[in-house]
C-alpha positions as CSV (number, residue, x, y, z in Angstrom):
1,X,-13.5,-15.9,-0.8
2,X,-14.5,-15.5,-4.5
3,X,-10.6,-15.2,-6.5
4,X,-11.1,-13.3,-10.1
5,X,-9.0,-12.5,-12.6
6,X,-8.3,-9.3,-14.4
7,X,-6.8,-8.8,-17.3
8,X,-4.9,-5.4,-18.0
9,X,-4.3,-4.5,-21.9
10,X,-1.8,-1.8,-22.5
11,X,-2.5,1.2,-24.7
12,X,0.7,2.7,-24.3
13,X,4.1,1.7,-22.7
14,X,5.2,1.0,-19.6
15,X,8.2,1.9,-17.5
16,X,8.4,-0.3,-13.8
17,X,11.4,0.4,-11.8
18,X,14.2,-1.8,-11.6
19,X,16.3,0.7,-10.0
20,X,17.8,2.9,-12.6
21,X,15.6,5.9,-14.7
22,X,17.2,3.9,-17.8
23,X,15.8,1.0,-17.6
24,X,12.7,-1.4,-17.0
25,X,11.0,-4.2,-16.2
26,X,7.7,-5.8,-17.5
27,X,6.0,-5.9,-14.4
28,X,4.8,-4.6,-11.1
29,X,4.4,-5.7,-7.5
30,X,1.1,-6.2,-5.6
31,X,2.5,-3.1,-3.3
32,X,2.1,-0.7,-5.9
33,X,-1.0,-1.6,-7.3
34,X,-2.2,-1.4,-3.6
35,X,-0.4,2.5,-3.5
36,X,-2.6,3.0,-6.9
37,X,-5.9,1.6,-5.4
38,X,-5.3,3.5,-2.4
39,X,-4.6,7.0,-3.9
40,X,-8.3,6.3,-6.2
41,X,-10.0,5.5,-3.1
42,X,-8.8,8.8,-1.6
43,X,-10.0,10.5,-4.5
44,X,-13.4,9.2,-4.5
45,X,-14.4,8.9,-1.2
46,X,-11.7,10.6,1.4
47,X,-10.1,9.4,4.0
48,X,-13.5,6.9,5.7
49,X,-13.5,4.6,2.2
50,X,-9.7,4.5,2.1
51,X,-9.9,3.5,5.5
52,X,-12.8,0.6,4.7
53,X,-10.0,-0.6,2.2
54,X,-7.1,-0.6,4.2
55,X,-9.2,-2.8,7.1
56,X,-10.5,-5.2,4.6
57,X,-6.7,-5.9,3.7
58,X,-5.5,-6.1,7.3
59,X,-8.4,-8.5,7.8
60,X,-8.2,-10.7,5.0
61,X,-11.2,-9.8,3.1
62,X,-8.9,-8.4,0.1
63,X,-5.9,-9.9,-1.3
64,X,-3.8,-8.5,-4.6
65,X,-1.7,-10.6,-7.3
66,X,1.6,-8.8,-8.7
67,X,0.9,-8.2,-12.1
68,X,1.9,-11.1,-13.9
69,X,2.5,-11.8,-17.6
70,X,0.1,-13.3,-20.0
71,X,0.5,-14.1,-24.0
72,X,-2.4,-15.1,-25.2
73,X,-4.7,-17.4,-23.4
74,X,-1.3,-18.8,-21.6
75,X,-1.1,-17.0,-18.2
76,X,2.5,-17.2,-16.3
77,X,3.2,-17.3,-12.7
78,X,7.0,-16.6,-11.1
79,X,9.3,-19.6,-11.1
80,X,8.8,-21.0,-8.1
81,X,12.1,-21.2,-5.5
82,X,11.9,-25.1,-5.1
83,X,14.1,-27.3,-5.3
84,X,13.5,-29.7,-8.1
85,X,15.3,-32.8,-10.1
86,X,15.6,-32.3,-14.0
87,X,14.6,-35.2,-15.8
88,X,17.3,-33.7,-18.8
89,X,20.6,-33.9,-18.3
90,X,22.0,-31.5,-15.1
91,X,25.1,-31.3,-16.6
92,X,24.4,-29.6,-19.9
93,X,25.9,-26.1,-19.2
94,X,23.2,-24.9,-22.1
95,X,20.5,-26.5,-20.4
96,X,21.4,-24.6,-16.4
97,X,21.7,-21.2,-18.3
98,X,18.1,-21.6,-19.6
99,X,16.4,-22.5,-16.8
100,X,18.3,-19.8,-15.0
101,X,17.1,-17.1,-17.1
102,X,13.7,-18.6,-16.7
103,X,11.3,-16.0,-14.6
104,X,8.0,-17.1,-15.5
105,X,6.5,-20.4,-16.5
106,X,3.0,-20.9,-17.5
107,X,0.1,-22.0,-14.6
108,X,-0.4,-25.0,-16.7
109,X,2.8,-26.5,-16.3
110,X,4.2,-25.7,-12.8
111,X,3.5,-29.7,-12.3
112,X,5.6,-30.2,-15.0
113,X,8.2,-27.6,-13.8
114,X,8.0,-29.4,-9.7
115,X,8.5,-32.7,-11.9
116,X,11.6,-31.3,-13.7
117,X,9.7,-32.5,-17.3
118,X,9.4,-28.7,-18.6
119,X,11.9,-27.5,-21.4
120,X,13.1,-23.8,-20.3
121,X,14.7,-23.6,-23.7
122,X,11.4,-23.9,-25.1
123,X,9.6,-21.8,-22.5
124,X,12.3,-18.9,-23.1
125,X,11.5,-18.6,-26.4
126,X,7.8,-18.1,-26.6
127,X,7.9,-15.9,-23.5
128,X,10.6,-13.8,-25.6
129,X,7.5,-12.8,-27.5
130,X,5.5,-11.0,-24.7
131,X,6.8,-7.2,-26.4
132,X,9.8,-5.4,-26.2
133,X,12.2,-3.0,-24.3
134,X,12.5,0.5,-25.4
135,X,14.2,4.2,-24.5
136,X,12.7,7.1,-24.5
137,X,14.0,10.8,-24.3
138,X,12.7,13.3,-21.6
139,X,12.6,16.5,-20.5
140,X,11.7,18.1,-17.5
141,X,9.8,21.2,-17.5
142,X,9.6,23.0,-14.2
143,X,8.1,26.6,-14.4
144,X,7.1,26.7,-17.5
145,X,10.8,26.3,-18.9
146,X,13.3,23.1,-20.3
147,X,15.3,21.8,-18.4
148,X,18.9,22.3,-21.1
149,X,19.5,18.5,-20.6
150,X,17.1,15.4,-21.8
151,X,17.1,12.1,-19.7
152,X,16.5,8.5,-21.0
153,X,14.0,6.5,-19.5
154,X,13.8,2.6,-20.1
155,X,10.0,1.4,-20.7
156,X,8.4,-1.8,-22.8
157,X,5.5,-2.0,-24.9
158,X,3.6,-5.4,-24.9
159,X,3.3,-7.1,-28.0
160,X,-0.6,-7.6,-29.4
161,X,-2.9,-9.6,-27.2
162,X,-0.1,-9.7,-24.4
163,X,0.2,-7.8,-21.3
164,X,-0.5,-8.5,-17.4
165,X,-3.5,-10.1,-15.4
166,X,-3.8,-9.7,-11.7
167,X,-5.8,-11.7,-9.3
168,X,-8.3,-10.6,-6.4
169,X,-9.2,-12.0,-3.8
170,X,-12.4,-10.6,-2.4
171,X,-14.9,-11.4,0.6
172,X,-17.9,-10.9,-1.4
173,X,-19.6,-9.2,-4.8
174,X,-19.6,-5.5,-3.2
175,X,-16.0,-5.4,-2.6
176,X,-15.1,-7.1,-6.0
177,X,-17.6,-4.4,-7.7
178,X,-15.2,-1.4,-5.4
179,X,-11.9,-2.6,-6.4
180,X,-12.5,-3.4,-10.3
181,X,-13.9,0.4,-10.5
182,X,-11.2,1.6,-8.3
183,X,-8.7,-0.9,-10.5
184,X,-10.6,0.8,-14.2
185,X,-9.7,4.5,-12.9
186,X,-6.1,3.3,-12.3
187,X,-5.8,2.2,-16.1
188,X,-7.1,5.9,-16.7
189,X,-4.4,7.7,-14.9
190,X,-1.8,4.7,-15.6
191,X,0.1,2.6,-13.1
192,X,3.9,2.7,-12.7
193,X,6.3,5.4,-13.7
194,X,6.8,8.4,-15.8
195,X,2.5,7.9,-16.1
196,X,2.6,12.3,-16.1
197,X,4.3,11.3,-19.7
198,X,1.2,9.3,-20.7
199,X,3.4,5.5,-19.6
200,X,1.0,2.8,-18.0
201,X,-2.4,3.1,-19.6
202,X,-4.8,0.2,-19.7
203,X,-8.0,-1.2,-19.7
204,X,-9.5,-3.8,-17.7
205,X,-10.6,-7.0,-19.5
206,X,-12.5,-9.8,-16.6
207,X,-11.7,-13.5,-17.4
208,X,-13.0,-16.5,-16.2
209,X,-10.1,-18.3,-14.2
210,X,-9.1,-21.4,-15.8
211,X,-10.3,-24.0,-13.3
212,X,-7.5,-25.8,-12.6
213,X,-5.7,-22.1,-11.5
214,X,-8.9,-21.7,-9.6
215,X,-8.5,-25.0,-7.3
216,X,-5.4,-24.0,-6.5
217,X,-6.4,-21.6,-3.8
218,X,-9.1,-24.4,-2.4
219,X,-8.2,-26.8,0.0
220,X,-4.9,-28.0,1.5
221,X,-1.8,-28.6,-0.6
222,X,2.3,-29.5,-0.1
223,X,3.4,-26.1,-0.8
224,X,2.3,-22.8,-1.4
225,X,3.7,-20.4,-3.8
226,X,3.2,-16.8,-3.2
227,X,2.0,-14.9,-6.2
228,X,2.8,-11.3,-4.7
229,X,5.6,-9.9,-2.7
230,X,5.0,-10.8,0.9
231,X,6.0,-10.7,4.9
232,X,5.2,-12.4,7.3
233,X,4.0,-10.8,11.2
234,X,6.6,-11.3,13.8
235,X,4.9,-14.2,15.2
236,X,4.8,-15.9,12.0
237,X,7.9,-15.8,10.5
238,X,10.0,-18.7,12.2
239,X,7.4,-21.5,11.7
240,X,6.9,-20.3,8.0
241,X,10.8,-20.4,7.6
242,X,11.0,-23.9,7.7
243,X,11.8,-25.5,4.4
244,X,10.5,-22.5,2.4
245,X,12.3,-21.6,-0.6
246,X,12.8,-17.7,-1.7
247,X,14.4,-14.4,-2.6
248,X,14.4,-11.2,-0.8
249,X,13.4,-7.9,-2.3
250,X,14.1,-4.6,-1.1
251,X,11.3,-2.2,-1.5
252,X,12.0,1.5,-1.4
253,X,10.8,4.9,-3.0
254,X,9.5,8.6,-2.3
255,X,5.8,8.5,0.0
256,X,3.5,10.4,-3.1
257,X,1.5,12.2,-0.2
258,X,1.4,16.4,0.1
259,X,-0.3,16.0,3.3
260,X,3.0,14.0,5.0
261,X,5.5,16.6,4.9
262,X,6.7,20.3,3.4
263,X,9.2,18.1,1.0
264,X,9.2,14.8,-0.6
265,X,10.2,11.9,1.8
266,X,11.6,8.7,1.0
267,X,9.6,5.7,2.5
268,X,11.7,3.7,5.6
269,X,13.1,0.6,2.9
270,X,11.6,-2.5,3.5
271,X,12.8,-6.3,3.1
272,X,10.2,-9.0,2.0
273,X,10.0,-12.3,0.0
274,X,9.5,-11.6,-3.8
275,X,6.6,-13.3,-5.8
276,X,7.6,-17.1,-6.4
277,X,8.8,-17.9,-2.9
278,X,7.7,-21.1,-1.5
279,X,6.3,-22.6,2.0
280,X,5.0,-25.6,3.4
281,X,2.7,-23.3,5.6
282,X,0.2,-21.1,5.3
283,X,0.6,-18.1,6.7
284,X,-1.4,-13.8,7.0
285,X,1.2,-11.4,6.5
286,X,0.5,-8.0,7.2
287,X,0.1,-4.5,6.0
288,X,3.3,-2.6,7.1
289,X,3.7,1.2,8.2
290,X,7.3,2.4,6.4
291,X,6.6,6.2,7.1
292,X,9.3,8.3,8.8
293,X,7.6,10.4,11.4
294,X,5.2,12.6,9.1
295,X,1.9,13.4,9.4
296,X,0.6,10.3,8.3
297,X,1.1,6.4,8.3
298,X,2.5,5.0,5.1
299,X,1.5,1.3,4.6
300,X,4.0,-1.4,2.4
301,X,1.5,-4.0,1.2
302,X,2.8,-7.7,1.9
303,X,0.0,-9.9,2.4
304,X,0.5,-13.3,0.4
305,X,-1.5,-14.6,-2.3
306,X,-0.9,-18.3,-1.9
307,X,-1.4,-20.9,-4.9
308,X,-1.4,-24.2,-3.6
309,X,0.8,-27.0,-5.8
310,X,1.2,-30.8,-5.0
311,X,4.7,-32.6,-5.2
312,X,3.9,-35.9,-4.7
């Protein structure tokens, strides 16, 4: 499997859910850039190439990163959820606040991070430079007329030469050519919220991985970290358990299909591990059906993305 790297530069802001209209986060999970792929591959070639796409996921010929922060040439992964002894001082009160508000660290350094040699206080302060939070006022138009009241919605702009990158995995060159078209029509359109108010524009910038990113997905390791939200099948998920290290997201939200029902209907919520979670094994997941009894399925992407790390 060939494993490239595509940056995404925002032309305009962005608003990711975090649960409230007001609000934002800065970025988004593999399952809804797999919703965004899979509404483009609707819309260019019906219902047989969605299809292709959809069994090239369930058989492990395509695999999708969350998009994941990059300043620079300095590209961040999720903390990982591992247990690890500071070299510092534990019982600086300082020091336990700042690597608790740590969320990302860069690629570069997650031996340093597994070692406990990485400053957070350090790491906190150049990752405070990614962009900024924002609020916007909006107003819904329905028939032609104003709604009387405005609503705020939450959104962040990235700061120059900083945004999110993503990561595909792909069988061979054909399917890498389909997805980064598929991917390029998404920046078009935008990806995320509130994109009918012009949010979530980008274009799509390839990279060469840095090689020592690259052999992280080749061979055998101690531990795998997952860099997308995940599941595991049935069969899979009490070996995996063992010794694995992460946090639980619930996935929600309305199914974006006219085809499904008369009305909008709210997609069956769904439990998984968030991006950073840790195993000793290996393991498929799956692509899950969340729809409610409409016309159609309605698949929750959770296939891992594993990064292998040594802690020896």
């Amino acid at each position: 499997m060939r494993y490239d790297l595509l940056r995404l530069e925002f032309s305009t802001p962005v608003h990711f859910g975090s649960g409230r209209l007001d609000t934002a986060e800065i970025t988004f999970c593999a399952d809804r850039l797999f919703s965004a792929i899979c509404i483009e591959a609707l819309k260019k070639g019906g219902e047989e190439y969605l299809m292709k796409i959809y069994e090239c996921v369930r058989n492990g010929k395509l695999l999708l990163s969350d998009g994941l922060p990059y300043i620079g040439d300095t590209y961040y992964i999720p903390k990982p959820v591992i247990h690890i002894e500071h070299s510092r001082d534990d019982s600086s009160s300082v020091l336990k606040k700042a690597f608790k508000k740590l969320s990302y660290i860069p690629v570069d350094k997650t031996g340093d991070f597994i070692k406990g040699d990485i400053d957070p206080e350090s790491e906190n302060g150049k990752f405070s430079n990614i962009g900024r939070f924002g609020k916007r006022y909006l107003v819904a138009v329905r028939n032609g007329k104003e709604d009387s009241l405005p609503y705020r919605v939450g959104d962040f702009t990235f700061a120059e030469n900083s945004g999110l990158y993503i990561i595909l995995g792909c069988e061979d060159d054909d399917l890498y050519y389909d997805m980064s078209k598929l991917i390029e029509a998404i920046g078009y359109s935008g990806i995320g919220g509130k994109i009918s108010s012009g949010m979530g524009k980008f274009s799509v910038k390839p990279k060469k991985m840095p090689e020592g990113f690259l052999r992280a997905f080749e061979g055998e390791h101690d531990r795998y970290i997952s860099l997308s939200v995940c599941m595991a099948k049935n069969d899979e998920l009490e070996a995996i358990l063992e010794n694995a290290g992460y946090v639980m997201l619930k996935r929600s939200g309305f199914i974006n299909s006219y085809t499904y029902a008369d009305n909008f209907q709210k997609k069956s919520d769904f439990y998984c591990f968030a991006a950073g979670a840790c195993f000793e094994k290996k393991f498929e997941g799956d692509v899950f059906d969340v729809s409610q009894g409409g016309a159609h399925p309605v698949w929750r992407y959770a296939k891992p993305m594993l990064m292998g790390v040594d802690i020896r």
